[in-house]
C-alpha positions in Angstrom: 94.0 87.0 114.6 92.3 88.1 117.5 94.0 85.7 119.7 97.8 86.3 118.2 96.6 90.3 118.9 95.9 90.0 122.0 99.2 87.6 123.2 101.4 89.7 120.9 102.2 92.5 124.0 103.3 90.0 126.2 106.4 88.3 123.9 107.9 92.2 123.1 109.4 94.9 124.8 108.1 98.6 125.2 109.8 100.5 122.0 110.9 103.9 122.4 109.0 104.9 119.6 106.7 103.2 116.7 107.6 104.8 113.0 104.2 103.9 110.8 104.8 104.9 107.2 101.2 105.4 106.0 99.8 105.2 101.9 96.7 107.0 103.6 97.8 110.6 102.5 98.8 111.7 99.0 101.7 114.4 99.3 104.3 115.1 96.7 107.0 115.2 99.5 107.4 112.4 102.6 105.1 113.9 105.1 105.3 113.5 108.7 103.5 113.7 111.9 105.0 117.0 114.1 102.2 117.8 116.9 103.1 116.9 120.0 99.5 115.3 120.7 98.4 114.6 117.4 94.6 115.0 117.1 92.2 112.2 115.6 91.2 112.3 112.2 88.0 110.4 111.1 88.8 109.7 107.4 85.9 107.6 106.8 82.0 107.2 106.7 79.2 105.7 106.9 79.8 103.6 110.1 78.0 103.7 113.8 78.8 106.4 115.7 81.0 104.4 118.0 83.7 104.5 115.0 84.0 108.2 115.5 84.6 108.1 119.0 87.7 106.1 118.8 90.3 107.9 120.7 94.1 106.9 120.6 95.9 109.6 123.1 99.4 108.3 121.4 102.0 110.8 121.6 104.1 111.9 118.4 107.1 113.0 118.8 108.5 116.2 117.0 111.8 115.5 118.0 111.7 112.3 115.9 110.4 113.7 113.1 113.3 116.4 112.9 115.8 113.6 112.7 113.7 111.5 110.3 113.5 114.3 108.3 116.9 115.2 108.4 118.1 111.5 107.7 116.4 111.6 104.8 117.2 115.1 103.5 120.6 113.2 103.7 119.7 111.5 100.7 118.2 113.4 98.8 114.6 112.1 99.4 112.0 115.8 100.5 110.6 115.6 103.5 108.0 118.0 105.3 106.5 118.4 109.0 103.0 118.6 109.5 102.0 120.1 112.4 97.9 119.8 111.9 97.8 116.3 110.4 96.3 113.9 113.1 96.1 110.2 113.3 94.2 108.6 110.2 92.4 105.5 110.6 95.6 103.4 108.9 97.0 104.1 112.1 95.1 103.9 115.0 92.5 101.0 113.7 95.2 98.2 113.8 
């Protein structure tokens, strides 16, 4: 895995943006991401202290969000922005 990981980058092109839909969070509409620079969010224990200083300086994008959320408020389906939530580790470990 480690080897397909690490050769992966080199056989695709940059994306404008990466959409992870995350079972991480319990919310009883589709949540999403809205800071601008979301902020880490260390939702798990027990592990060295190297696990908690894990930084992933991603951007979001609030912009996207919007239109996500407005594609699916097209069809019926409630959507919400969160503007606190930061980046759990179902998204910044793989």
């Amino acid at each position: 895995m480690i080897d397909f990981m690490t050769a992966l980058p080199k056989q695709l092109t940059r994306p404008d943006a990466i959409l992870v839909i995350s079972a991480h969070w319990e919310e009883t509409n589709a949540t999403l991401l809205g800071a601008e620079h979301p902020p880490m969010f260390y939702d798990y224990y027990g592990f060295p202290d190297e696990a908690y200083a894990i930084q992933y300086p991603a951007p979001g994008s609030p912009e996207l969000a919007k239109r996500i959320v407005a594609l699916l408020s097209q069809h019926n389906i409630p959507t919400r922005v969160d503007l606190q939530r930061g980046f759990d580790h179902g998204l910044f470990i793989p």
